[in-house]
N, CA, C and O atoms as CSV, one atom per row, in Angstrom:
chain,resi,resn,atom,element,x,y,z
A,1,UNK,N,N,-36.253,-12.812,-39.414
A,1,UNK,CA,C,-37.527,-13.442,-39.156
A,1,UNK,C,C,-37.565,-14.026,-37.749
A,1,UNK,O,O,-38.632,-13.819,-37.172
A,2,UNK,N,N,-36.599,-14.745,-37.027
A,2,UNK,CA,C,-36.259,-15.237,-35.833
A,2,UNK,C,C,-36.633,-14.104,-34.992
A,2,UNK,O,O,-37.520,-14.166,-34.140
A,3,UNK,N,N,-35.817,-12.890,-35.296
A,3,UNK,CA,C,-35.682,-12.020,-34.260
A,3,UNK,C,C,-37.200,-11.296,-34.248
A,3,UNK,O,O,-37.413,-10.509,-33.325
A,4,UNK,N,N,-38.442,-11.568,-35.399
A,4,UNK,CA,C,-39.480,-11.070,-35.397
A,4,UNK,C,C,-40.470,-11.796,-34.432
A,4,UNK,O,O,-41.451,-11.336,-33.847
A,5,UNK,N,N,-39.863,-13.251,-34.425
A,5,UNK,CA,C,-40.960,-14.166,-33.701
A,5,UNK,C,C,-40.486,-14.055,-32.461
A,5,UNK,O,O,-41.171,-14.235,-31.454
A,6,UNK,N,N,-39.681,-13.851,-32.467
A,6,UNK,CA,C,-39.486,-13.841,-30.470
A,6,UNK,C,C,-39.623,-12.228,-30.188
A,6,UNK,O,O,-39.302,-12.110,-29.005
A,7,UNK,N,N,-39.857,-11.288,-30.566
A,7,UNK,CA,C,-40.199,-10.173,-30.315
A,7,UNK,C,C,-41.918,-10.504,-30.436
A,7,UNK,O,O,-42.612,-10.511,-29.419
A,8,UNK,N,N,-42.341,-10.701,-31.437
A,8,UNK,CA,C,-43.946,-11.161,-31.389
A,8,UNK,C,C,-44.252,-11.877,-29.826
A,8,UNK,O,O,-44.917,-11.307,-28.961
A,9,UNK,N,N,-43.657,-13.166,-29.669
A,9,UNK,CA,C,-44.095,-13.781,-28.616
A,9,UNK,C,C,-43.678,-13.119,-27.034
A,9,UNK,O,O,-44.247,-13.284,-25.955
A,10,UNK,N,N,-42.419,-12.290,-27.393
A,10,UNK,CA,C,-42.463,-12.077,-26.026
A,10,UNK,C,C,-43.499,-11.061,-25.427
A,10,UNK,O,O,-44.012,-11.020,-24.309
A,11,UNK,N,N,-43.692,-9.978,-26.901
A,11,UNK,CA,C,-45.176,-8.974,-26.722
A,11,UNK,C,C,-46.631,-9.935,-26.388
A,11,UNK,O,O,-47.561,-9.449,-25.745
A,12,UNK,N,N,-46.653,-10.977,-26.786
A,12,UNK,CA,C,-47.637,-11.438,-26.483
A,12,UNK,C,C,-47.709,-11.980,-25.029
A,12,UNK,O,O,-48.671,-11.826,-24.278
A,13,UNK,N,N,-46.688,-12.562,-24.770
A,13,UNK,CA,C,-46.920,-12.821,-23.357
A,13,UNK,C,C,-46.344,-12.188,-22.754
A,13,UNK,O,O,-45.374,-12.620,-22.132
A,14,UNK,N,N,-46.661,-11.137,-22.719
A,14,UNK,CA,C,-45.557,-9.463,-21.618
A,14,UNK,C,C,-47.437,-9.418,-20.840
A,14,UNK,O,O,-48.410,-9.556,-21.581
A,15,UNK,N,N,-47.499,-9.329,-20.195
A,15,UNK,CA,C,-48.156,-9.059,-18.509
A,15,UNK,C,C,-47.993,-8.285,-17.753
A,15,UNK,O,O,-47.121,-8.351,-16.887
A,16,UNK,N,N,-48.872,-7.273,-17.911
A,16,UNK,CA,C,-48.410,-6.326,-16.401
A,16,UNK,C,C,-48.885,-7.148,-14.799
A,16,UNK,O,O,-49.676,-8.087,-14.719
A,17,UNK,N,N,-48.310,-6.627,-13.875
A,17,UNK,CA,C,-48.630,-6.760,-12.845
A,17,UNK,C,C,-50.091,-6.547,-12.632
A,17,UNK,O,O,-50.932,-7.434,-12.486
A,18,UNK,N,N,-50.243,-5.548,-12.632
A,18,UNK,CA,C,-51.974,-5.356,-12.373
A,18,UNK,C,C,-52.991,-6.474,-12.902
A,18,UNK,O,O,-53.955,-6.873,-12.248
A,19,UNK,N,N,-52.501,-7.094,-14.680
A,19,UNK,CA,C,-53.410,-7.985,-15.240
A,19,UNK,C,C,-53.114,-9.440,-14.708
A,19,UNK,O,O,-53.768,-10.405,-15.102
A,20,UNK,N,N,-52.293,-9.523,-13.973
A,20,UNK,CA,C,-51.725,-11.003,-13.287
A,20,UNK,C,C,-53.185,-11.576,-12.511
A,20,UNK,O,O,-53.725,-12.655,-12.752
A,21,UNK,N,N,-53.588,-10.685,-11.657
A,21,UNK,CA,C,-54.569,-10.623,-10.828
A,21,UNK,C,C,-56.230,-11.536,-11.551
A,21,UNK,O,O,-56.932,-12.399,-11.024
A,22,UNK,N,N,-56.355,-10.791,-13.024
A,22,UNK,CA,C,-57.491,-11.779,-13.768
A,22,UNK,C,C,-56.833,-12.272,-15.055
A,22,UNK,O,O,-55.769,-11.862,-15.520
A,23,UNK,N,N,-57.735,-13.336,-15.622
A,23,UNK,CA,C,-57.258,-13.832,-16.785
A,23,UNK,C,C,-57.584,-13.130,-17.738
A,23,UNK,O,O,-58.766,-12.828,-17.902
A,24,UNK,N,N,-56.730,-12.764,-18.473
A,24,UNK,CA,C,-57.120,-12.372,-20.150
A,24,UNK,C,C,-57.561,-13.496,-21.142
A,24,UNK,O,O,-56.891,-14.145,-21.946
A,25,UNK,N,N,-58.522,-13.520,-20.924
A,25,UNK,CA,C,-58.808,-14.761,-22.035
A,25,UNK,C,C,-58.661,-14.582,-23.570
A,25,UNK,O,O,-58.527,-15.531,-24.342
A,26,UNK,N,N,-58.710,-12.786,-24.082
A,26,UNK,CA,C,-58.847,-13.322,-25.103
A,26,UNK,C,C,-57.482,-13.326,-25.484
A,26,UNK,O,O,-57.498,-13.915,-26.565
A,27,UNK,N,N,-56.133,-12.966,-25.192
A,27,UNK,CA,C,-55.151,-13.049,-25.229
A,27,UNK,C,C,-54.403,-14.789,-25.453
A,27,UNK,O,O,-53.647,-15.377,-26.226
A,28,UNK,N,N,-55.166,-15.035,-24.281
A,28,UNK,CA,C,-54.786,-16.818,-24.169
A,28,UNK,C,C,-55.386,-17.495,-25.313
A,28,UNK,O,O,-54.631,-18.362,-25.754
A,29,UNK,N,N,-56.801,-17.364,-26.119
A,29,UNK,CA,C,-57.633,-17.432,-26.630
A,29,UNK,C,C,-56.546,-17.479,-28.008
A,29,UNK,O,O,-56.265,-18.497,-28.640
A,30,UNK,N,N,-56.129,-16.356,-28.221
A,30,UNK,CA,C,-55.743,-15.860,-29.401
A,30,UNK,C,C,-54.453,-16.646,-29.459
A,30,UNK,O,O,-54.191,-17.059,-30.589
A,31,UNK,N,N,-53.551,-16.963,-28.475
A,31,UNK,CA,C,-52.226,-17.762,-28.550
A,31,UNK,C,C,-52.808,-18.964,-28.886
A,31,UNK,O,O,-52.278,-19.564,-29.821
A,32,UNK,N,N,-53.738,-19.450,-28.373
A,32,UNK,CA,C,-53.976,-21.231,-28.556
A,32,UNK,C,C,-54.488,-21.234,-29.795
A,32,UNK,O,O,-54.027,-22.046,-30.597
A,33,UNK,N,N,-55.480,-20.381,-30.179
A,33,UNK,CA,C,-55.638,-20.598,-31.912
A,33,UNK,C,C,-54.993,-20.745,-32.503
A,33,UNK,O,O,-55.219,-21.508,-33.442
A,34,UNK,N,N,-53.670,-20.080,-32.355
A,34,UNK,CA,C,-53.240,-19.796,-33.746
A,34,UNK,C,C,-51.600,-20.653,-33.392
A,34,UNK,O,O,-50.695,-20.623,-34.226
A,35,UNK,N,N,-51.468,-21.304,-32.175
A,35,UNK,CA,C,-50.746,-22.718,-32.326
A,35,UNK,C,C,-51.406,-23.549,-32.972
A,35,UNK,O,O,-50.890,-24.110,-33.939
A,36,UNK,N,N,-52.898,-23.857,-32.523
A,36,UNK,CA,C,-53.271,-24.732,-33.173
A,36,UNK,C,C,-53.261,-24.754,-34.821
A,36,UNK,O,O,-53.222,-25.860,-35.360
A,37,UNK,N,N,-53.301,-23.376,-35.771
A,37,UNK,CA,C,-53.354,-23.481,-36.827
A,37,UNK,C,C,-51.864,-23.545,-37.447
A,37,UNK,O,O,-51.569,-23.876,-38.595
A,38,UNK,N,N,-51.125,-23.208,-36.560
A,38,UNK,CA,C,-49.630,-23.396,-37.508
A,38,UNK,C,C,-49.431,-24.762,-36.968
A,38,UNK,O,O,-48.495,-25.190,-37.643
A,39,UNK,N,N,-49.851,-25.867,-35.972
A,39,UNK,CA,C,-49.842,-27.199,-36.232
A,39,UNK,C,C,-50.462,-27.835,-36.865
A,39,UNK,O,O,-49.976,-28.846,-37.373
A,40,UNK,N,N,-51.774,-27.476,-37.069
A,40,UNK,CA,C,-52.480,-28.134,-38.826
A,40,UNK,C,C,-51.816,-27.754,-39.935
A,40,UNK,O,O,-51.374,-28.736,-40.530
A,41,UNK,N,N,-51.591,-26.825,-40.404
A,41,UNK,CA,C,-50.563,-26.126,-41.237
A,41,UNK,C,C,-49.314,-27.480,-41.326
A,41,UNK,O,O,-49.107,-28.307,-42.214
A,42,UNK,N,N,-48.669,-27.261,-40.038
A,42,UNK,CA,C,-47.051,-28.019,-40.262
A,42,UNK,C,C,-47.592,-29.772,-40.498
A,42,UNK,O,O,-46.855,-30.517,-41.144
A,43,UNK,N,N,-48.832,-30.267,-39.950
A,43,UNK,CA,C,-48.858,-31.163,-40.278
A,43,UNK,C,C,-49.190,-31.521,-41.540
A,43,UNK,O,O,-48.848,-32.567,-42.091
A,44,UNK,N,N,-49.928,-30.562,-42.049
A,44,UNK,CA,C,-50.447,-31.111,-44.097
A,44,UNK,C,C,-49.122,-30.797,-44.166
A,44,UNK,O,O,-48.493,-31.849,-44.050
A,45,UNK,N,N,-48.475,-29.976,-44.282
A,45,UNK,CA,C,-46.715,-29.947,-45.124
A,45,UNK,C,C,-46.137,-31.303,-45.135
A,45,UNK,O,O,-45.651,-31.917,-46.085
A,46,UNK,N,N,-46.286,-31.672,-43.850
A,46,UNK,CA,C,-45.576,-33.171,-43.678
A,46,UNK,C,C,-46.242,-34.289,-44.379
A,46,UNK,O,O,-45.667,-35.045,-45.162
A,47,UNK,N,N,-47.611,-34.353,-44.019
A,47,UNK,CA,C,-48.440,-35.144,-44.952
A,47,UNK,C,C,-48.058,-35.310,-46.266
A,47,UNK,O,O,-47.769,-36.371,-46.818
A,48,UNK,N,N,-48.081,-33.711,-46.942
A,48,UNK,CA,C,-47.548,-33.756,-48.294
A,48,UNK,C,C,-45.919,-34.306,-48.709
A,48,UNK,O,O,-45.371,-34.897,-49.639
A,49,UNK,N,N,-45.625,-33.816,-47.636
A,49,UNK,CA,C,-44.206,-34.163,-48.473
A,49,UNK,C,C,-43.697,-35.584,-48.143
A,49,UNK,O,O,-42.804,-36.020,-48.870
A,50,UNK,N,N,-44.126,-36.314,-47.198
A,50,UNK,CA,C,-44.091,-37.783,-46.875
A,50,UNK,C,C,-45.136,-38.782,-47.832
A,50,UNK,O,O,-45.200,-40.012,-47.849
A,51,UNK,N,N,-45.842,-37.874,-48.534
A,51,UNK,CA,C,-47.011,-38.378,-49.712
A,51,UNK,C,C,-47.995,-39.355,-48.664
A,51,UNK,O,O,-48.517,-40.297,-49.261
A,52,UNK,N,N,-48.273,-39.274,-47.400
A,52,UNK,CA,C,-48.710,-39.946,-46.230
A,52,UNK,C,C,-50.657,-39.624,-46.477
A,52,UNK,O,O,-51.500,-40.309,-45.898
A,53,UNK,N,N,-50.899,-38.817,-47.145
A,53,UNK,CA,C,-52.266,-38.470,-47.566
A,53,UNK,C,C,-52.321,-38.009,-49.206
A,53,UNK,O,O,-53.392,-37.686,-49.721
């Protein structure tokens, strides 16, 4: 599973030269979502299991 997520992330942020030049937004777009949802995610886990909510 380790070796899946760092193969995932490094495909995600692999860049050619040519695309350096403009931003890919939806690329960036798509990374920040979906940090943001595995940190809502990790935070109800914690919530729950600290009984904090």
């Amino acid at each position: 599973m380790r070796r899946f997520a760092m193969k995932a992330l490094f495909t995600a942020l692999n860049l050619d030269r040519a695309e350096r030049t403009r931003i890919d937004w939806d690329r960036r777009i798509l990374i920040f979502s979906t940090v943001v949802t595995l940190g809502l995610v990790a935070l109800y886990i914690y919530g729950k299991a600290t009984a904090r909510w």
